[in-house]
Every structure is written in C-alpha cells, then in structure tokens.
N, C-alpha and C positions, 0 to 999 in steps of 0.2 A: 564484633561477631556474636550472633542471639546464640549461646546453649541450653539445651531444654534437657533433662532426666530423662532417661525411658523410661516406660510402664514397666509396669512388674511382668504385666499381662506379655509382653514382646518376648520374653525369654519362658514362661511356659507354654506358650505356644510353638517354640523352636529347639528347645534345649534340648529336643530327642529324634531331632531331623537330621537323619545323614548327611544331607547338603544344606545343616545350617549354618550361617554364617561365623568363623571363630572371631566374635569379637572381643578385643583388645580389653573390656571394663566391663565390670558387674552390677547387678541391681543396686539401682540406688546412685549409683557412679552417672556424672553427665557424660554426655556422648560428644565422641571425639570431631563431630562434625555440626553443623547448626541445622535445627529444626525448629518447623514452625515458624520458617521465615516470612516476613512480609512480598509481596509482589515485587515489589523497587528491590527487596534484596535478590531474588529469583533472578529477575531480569539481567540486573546488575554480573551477578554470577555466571551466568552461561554466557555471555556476551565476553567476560574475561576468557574464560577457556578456549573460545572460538580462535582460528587462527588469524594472524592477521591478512586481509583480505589483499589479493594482489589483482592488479590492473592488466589491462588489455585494449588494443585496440580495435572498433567493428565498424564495420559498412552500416548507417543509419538507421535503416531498416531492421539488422540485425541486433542493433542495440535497444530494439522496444524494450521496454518492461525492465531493464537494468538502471543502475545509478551511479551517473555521470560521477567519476572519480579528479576530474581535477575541472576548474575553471573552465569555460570557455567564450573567448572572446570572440568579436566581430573581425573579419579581414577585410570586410567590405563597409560604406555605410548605407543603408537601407532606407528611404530611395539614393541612389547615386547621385540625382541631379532631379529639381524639382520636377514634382509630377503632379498630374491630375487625378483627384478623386473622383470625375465620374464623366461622362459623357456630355456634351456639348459643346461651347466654343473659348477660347482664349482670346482675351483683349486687355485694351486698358481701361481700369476701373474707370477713370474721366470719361470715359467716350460712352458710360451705358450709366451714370448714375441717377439721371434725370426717369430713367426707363418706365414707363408703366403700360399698362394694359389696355388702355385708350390713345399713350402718346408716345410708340416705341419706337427706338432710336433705330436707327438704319445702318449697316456698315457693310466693308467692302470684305469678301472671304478672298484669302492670297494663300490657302495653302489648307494642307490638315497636318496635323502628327498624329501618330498611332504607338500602340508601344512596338519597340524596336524598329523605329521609322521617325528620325526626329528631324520636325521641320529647323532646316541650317538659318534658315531668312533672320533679319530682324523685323520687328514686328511696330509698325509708326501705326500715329493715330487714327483713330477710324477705320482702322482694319481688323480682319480676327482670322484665328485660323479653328480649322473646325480641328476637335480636341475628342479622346477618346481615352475611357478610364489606365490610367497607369502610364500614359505618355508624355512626354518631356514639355513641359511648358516653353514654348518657344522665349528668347530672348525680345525683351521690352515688355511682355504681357504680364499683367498685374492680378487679374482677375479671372472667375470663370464661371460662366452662364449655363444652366443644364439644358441640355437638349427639349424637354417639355416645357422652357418657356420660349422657346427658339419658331422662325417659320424660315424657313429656306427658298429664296424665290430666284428668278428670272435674272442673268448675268452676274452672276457670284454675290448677290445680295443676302446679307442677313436682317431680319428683323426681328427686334432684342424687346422683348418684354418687362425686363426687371434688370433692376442693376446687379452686376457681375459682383461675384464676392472672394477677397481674398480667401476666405477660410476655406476655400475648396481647392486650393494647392498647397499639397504635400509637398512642404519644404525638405531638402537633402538632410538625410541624416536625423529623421524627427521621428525613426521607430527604434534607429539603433545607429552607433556611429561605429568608423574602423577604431577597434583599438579595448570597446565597450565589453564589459562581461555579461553577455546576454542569458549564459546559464550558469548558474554557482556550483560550484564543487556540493554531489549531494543530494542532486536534480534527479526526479524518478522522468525516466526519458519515455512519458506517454508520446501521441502521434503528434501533439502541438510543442512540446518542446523537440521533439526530431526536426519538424517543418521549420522549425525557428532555425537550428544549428545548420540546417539545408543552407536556409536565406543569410545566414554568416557567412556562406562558403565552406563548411566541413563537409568534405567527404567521408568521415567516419568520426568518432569520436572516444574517448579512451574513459572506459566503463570497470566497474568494478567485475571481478571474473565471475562467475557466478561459484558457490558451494556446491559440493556434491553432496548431496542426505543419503546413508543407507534408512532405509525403510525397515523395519523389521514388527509385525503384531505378534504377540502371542501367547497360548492358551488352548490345550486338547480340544477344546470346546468349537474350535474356529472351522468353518469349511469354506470353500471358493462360493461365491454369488451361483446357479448352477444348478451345483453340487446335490446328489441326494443326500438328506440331513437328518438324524436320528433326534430322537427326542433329547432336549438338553444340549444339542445343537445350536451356535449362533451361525450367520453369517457374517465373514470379517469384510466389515466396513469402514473400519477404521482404516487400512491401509486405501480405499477409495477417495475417502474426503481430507485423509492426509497429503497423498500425493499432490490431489487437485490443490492444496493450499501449498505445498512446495512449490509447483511450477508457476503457479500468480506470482510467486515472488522473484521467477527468472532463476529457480535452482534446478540442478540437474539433480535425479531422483534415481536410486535405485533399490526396486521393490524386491526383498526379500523372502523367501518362502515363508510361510507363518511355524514358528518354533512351538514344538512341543512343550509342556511342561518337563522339563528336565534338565538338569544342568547339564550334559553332554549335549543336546538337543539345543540348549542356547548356546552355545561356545563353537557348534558347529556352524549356525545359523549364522553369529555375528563374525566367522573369520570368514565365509564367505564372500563378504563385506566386499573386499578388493579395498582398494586407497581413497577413502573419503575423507568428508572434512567432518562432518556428524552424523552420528550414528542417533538415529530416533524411532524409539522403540515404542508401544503402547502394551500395556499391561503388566503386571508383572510386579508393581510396586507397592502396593501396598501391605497391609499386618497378616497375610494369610501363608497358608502350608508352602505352597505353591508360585507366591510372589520370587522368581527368580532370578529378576533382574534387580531389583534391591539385592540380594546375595551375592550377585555377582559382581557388583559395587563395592561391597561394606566389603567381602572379601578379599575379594583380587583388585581392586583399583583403588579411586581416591574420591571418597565424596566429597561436593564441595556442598550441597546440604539435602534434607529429606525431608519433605512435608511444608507445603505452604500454605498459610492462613487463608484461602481461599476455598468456598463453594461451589459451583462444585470444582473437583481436580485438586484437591488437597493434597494427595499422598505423592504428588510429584516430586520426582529426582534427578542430579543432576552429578557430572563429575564426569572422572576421565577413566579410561579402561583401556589399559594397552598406551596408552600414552592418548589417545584418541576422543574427542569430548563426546558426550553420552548423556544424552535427556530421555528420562524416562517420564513418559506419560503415562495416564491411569487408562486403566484398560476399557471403561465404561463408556459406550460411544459420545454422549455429551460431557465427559468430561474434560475426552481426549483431546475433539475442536475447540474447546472452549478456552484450555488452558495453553494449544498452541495460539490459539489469540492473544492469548493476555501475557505472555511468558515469550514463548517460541519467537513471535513476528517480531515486538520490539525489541528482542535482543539480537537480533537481522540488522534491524532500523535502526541502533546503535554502534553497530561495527560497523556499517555503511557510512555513517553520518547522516541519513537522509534525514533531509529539510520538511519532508512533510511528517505528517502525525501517523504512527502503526493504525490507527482507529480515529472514526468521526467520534465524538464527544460532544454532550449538550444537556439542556435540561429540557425536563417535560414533567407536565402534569400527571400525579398518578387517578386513574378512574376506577383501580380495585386497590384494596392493599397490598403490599408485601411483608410478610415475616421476615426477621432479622435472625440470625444467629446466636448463639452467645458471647464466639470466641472465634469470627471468621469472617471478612469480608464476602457475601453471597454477591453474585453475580446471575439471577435471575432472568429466564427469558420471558420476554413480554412483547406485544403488538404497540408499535409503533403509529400513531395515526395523524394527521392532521386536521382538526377542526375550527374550522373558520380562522384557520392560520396559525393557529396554536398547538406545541404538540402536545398529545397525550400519549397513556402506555399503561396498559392494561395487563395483570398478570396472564399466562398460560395455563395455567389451573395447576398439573403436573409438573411438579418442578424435580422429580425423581432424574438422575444423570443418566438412567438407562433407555429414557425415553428420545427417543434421537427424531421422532415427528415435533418435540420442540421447537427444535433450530431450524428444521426443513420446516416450520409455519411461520416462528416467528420471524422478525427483524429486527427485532434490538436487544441487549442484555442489558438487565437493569438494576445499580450498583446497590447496595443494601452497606451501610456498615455494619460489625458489628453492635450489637444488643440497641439499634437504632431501626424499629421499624416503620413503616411507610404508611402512612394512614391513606382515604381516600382524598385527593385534592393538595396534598402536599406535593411540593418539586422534587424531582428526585433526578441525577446522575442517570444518563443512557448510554451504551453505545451502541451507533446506527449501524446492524451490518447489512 
C-alpha cells in the first residue's frame, strides 16, 4: 500500500473551515490512507469495495448489453442433421465429376428438399434431388451443385455443368455440438451472441444483475441545460455524459439533484440516494475550500485512497460512506469522462469478469507531439486517422480538462508516460473511443 505526506499547503488551506475535515495526523505525518496511487491500484480498489454481483435470469432480448454470468452450452447440435449451404441440387459426387461446360452430365430430378421439408427417399445414382440452402441432404447424396451451374429441362431432367462438391454440405454438428459451450462465463451478450444462445435453444439466459449508480454532481455553480444562467454559471454536463456511460454498461441509473456547496446540502443529496450499489459523484474532490466530498470521506467514512497519478482526473476518490462504495470524480467536465474510462469502466469489467477488454488499445504514429508530465501518466486527447492503412494521431492543441469540445472532437486518448514525451513520428499507446 503507496503512503505519500500531505502538503503543508492541505491544512492551511482547511484549518480554519468549519466543515474541515478532523483529521486523525498532523503536518508532516503520512496520511492514513494511500495517495497518488497508480491507475491498476485505482482500479484494483473500487472493484474491491464493489459488492458482489448477483445473477438473474432474462428473456434474450432482455439480456442485451449485460454479461453472461455462468457457461452456456448447446442443448441442440447445430445443424441437426446434414445440410446444404446454398441453393441447387444433391447427388452423387460419381455421377457429375466428369461435368463440364461443353460435356455436362445429365440426371434424373426424384424429388426436392426445402428446409423443414426433408426428402424421406434414398437417393441411387444418377439421380438428384433439387436442394435449397439449409435443407437436409437427402440420404445417399454426397455432393452438391449450385443452382447457376445447373439447367432445368423437359421430364425431370437436370443438366450438370461442373462436378458437385463435398464442401458445400454442412455436416451435423460443424457450428456447434449438444453438450459444447458456445458462450463462456463473461460473454458481453451483444445481438450475435443472443442469436448464438437462440440457436442453442435458451430461451433466456442467466446474466449478471445490473448495479444501480446514484448519480449525484455538484457545485453552486451548476444549472439544468435550459436554465437561465448567471455570469459564473456552468451548465451540469457531467450528470448527461455520466448517465449515457452508466446505461452503455446495462446499469440502472439514478440521477440526483445537483448539491449545493455545503455539507448539509451534500448529506441531504446523498441520503436521497434510496438503496444502491454506487454512489458516483463529480466534483467535490479536490485541495479547495469547497471540495466537499473529499470531507465527507476523510471525515465520516473510509478512504481507500485519494489522488491518482493520472492527467487529467488526478484528484479522484474513492471509499465507502455509510457502509456504501463512493467514487468521487473531479468535477471538470473532461476529467470526469475521462477517468470514468480509465477507472470506473474497468472496475465494472473486473467484478463482471468480462472477457473482453474495458477499452480498444493499440499503437499509432504520432504526427504532432505530445508533452509529458513530470509525475503523472497524461492521457491526452488526440485525432485518430488512418493513412494508407496506418494509424496516426495528432494532438488536439487544448489539452486543458475544462474543455469538454476535446472528447466531443476527438476519438482517441493518447497515453504519455511520465517525464517520457512524444516526438513527431514516434509510436505511441492509444485508446480508440
């Protein structure tokens, strides 16, 4: 566990605030909780406090966007019984391999199969039956000719242009067999793994339950989108592009009034709350007069740490209040999204177990620089492009947190370590959003 000293600067700033936090140790004294932690430990942390996730079962469709919590296997095997890939006739390979386009072979039509219409016959040589995609290969047929090299004539006659080809029968059981685990514990259930779990035979599947988030922004400064707005005035955005990224994940969301600066004003705000699983807040956390959810942290709950080595969204917090986990994000609109990506999502996508990645990841070429920090992994927004198949990724010019046309331009954040900057034409770490 990282412990870091506070500044000097943290207690002349507080030590004469009625609602400053009574903390436990004095200048100079390390702090009872970790700061300045790295990202893997952020993560790491709120993922712990999180509770653990319990299960449910839904109707397919209902289960979009959630993660498949146990195995699921086939009950069926997929196809049932050999089938046809595509339209035209069934025979025996013998009877058409001679076949060409000047010298094609002739045979007698006894029948067709369709799907859910399977010819009963057996199938002798020199005969075919006409065949149509997804239907049951009749018994004796070996092979199968597509309808465009085919000509249909006069008394149930075919004539065959090209020799019939095994590979165009889908043998039983060659997508999936009964008994096969076609989705793994973990599975993000988009519409192709629903359609899969369909073609199993599950009528529902048993998904992890979704979290409920309270919502909560806050800061005098905030008014509704709207709103007439005074000089000094923001409008609160952050509770817009927080939700929208709660419900991408399949959580249930409930958005709180925006809190005043005051501790009465937060304490009222957050027991509004009702019975969630996380309580996520923006604002509030950093070294100022007015940072009130940091206070109501150090004070009355339990930090599990403050301040993470990252660019922006450093001053984020994290712990339990009321017995209840409590992420406190930085109140600056690019910070907020930035560090529920990098923080918030993967600790989702760790109590899930989910198989895929919180984030795309890759390299690209940089075409401007980027500055490095001294003491902080920067996470940088940049343009994403592809050139002649290559990427590149260009800074944004404004890399300030308050600028929230960043994110709404760019499409990637682009990793910087510290004291490691980015020349033109070096590789550098992306992530594609």
């Amino acid at each position: 566990m990282l412990s870091l000293v506070i500044h000097d600067s943290f207690f002349v700033k507080h030590s004469s605030l009625p609602h400053s936090p009574r903390l436990p140790y004095t200048v100079g004294m390390s702090a009872p909780f970790p700061m300045q932690v790295s990202l893997e430990f952020a993560i790491n942390a709120l993922a712990q406090i999180l509770p653990p996730p319990t299960t449910l079962e839904r109707p397919l469709v209902q289960a979009y966007g959630l993660t498949l919590a146990q195995d699921l296997t086939a009950l069926v095997d997929h196809p049932n019984l050999d089938d046809s890939a595509l339209d035209g006739i069934a025979c025996h390979l013998e009877d058409t391999q001679n076949a060409a386009q000047d010298a094609p072979a002739l045979l007698q039509l006894v029948g067709e199969s369709a799907a859910g219409r399977i010819f009963t016959g057996t199938l002798e040589r020199n005969q075919a039956v006409r065949i149509y995609t997804g239907a049951a290969v009749p018994n004796g047929a070996t092979g199968i000719v597509p309808v465009e090299r085919l000509e249909f004539g006069d008394a149930d006659q075919v004539r065959v242009f090209q020799p019939a080809r095994a590979s165009d029968i889908r043998r039983k059981g060659s997508d999936f067999e009964m008994g096969q685990v076609g989705l793994p514990k973990g599975t993000l259930l988009g519409a192709a793994a629903l359609s899969l779990a369909a073609a199993m035979g599950h009528p529902t599947v048993t998904v992890y339950q979704p979290y409920t988030v309270a919502l909560l922004a806050t800061g005098d400064e905030l008014y509704a989108p709207g709103e007439a707005m005074p000089p000094g005035g923001v409008y609160n955005s952050n509770s817009v592009g927080l939700e929208l990224k709660l419900r991408s994940l399949g959580l249930e969301v409930v958005v709180l009034p925006p809190s005043l600066d005051t501790p009465a004003a937060l304490h009222t705000a957050l027991e509004g709350a009702g019975k969630v699983d996380l309580l996520l807040t923006s604002g509030g956390v950093s070294m100022g007069k007015y940072d009130l959810v940091r206070d109501l942290l150090i004070e009355a709950g339990e930090v599990r740490f403050w301040k993470v080595q990252l660019k922006p969204g450093g001053p984020a917090i994290c712990g339990l209040w009321q017995g209840l986990p409590l992420f406190g994000l930085p109140g600056n609109p690019v910070s907020s999204l930035v560090v529920f990506e990098l923080i918030v999502k993967p600790a989702l996508y760790q109590v899930w177990g989910r198989l895929d990645a919180p984030q795309r990841r890759f390299k690209a070429v940089a075409t401007t620089p980027f500055k490095a920090t001294p003491d902080k992994w920067a996470y940088w927004r940049g343009s994403l492009q592809f050139e002649s198949g290559r990427p590149v990724v260009s800074d944004f010019g404004n890399q300030s947190s308050g600028v929230l046309r960043s994110l709404a331009t760019c499409n990637a954040l682009v990793i910087v370590p510290p004291q490691q900057p980015v020349a033109v034409g070096q590789e550098v770490e992306v992530i594609w959003l």
